[in-house]
C-alpha positions as CSV (number, residue, x, y, z in Angstrom):
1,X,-16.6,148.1,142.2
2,X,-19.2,148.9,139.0
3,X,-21.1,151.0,141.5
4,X,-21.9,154.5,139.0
5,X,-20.0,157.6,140.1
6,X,-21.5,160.4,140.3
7,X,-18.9,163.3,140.0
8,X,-19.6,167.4,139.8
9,X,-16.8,169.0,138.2
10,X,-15.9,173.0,138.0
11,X,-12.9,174.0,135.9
12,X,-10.5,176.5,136.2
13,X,-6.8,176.1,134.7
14,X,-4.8,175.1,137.6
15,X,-7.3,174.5,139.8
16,X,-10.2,172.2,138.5
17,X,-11.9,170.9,141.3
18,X,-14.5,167.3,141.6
19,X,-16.7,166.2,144.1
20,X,-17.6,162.2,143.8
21,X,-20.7,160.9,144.9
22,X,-22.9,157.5,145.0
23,X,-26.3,157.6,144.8
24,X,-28.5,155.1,146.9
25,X,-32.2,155.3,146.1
26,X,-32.4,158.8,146.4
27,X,-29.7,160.2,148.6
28,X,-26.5,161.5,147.2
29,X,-23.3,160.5,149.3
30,X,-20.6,162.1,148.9
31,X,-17.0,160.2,149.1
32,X,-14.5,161.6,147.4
33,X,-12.8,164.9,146.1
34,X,-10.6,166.5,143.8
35,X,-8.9,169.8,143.9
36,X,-5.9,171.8,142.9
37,X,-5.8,169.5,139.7
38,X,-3.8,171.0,136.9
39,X,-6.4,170.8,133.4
40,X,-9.0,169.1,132.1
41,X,-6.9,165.8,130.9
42,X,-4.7,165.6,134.0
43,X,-8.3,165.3,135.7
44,X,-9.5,163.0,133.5
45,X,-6.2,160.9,133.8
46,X,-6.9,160.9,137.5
47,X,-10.4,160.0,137.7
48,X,-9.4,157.3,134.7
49,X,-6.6,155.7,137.6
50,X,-9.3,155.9,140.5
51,X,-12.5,154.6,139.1
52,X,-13.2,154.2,135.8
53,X,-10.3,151.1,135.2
54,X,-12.4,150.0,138.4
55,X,-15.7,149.2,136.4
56,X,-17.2,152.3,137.3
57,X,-19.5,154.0,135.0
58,X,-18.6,158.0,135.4
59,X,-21.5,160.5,135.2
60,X,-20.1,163.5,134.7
61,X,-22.1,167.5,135.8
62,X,-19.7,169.8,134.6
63,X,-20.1,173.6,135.0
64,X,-21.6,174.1,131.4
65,X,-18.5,176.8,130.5
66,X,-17.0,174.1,129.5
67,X,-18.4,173.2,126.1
68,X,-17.1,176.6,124.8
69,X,-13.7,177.2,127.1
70,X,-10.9,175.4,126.7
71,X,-8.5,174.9,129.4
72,X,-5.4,173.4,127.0
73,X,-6.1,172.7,123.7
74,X,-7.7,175.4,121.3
75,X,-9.2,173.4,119.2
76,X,-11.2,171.2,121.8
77,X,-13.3,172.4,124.7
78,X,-13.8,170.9,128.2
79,X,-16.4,168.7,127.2
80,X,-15.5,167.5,124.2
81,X,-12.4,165.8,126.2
82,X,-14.9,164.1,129.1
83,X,-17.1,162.7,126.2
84,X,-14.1,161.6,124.8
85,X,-12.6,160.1,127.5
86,X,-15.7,157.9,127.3
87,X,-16.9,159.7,130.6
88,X,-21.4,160.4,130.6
89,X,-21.5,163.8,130.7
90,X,-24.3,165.3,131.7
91,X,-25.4,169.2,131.2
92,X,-27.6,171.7,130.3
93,X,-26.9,174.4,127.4
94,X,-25.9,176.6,130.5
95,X,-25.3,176.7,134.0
96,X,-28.3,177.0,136.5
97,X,-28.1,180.2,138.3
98,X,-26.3,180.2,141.2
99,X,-28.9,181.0,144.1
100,X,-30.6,177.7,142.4
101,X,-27.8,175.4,142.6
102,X,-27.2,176.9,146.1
103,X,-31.2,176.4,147.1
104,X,-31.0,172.4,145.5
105,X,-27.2,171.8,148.0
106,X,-29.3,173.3,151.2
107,X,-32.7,171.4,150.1
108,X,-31.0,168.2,149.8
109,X,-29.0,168.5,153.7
110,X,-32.1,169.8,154.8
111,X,-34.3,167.0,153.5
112,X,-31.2,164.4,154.4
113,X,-31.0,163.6,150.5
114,X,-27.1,165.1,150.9
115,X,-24.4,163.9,152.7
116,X,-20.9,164.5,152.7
117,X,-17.9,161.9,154.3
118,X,-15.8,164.9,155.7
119,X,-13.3,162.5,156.2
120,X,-13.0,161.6,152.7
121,X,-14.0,165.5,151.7
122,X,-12.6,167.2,154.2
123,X,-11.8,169.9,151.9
124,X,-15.6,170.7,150.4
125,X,-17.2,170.1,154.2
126,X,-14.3,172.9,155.0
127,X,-14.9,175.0,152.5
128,X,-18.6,174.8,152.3
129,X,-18.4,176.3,156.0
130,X,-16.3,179.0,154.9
131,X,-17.8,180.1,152.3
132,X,-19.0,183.9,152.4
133,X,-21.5,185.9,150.3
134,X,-20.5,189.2,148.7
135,X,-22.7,192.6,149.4
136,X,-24.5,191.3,146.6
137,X,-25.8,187.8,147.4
138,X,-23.7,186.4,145.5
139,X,-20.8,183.9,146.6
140,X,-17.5,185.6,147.2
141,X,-15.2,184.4,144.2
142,X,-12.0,186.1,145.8
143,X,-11.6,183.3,149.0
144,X,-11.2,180.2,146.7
145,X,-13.4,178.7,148.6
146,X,-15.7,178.5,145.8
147,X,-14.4,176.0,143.6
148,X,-15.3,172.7,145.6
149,X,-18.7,174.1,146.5
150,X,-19.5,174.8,142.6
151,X,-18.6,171.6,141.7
152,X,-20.9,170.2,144.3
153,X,-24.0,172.3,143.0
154,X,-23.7,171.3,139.3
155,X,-24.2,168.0,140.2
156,X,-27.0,168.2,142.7
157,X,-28.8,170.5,141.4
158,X,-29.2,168.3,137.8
159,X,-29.7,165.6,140.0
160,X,-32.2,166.8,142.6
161,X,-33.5,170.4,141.3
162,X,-35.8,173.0,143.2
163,X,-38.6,173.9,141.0
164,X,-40.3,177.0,142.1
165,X,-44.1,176.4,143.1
166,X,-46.6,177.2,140.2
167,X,-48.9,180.0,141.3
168,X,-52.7,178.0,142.4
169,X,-55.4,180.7,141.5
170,X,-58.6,179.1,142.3
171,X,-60.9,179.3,139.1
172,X,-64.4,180.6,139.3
173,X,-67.0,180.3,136.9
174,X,-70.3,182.3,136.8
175,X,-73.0,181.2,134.7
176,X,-75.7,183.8,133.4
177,X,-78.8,183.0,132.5
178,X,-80.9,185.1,130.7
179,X,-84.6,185.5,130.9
């Protein structure tokens, strides 16, 4: 109880998907999941019921889309309903491309900053192992084993992002004297 959540969210009418997480100092556990959920205010209900009539405090990473889509109501987008629902939502003005998320998911196992309960996820640890790549790098959308893992990257990668090394160029200076 009051503990923050921490919860990734990818929407797709029908099929919105979460992935919940505490963070403990700096590692991100994952504990819980959501998929298959109908729209954007049956998962709000949901998480609503679960945690936030618990005390939690929800941070929200949603895939960024959402500010402009809307998934039922015309007049409202994705967003606009989490902040409503009194939910933090956290974002940038658009999504982080995907190799990025990807490279902040496989820094964070690798550096045992990520872990997932595949009891209590069983669906993202199964579909993070299934998950292909297409002939062009990029994640195969046509599985639907994409959803979950997506989810999972908007979240880690705001909360523990890969920078890319700045270029170290030693500088030299010559002084000339003249006679």
């Amino acid at each position: 109880p009051e503990e923050p959540l921490f919860i990734g969210m990818d929407f797709n009418v029908t099929n919105m998907s979460a992935v919940i997480g505490v963070k403990r100092e700096c590692h991100i556990h994952i504990v819980d999941e959501l998929c298959g959920v109908y729209d954007t205010p049956d998962m709000i209900r949901i998480l609503k019921e679960r945690y936030q009539d618990n005390s939690h405090t929800l941070y929200v990473y949603p895939d960024a889309s959402g500010g402009s889509r809307k998934t039922v109501d015309a007049s409202i987008s994705d967003i606009a309903l989490l902040e409503k629902a009194r939910f933090k939502v956290r974002t940038k003005a658009s999504n982080p491309a995907v190799k990025d998320r990807i490279i902040s998911v496989n820094n964070g196992f690798s550096k045992s900053r990520l872990y997932i309960n595949e009891l209590k996820a069983k669906t993202l640890a199964s579909h993070l192992e299934k998950l292909a790549y297409d002939q062009n790098g990029e994640p195969d959308k046509k599985s639907g084993f994409d959803h979950l893992p997506d989810a999972l990257g908007y979240s880690i990668h705001y909360e523990m992002p890969v920078y890319k090394p700045l270029l170290k160029a030693p500088i030299v200076f010559s002084i000339v004297t003249g006679k």
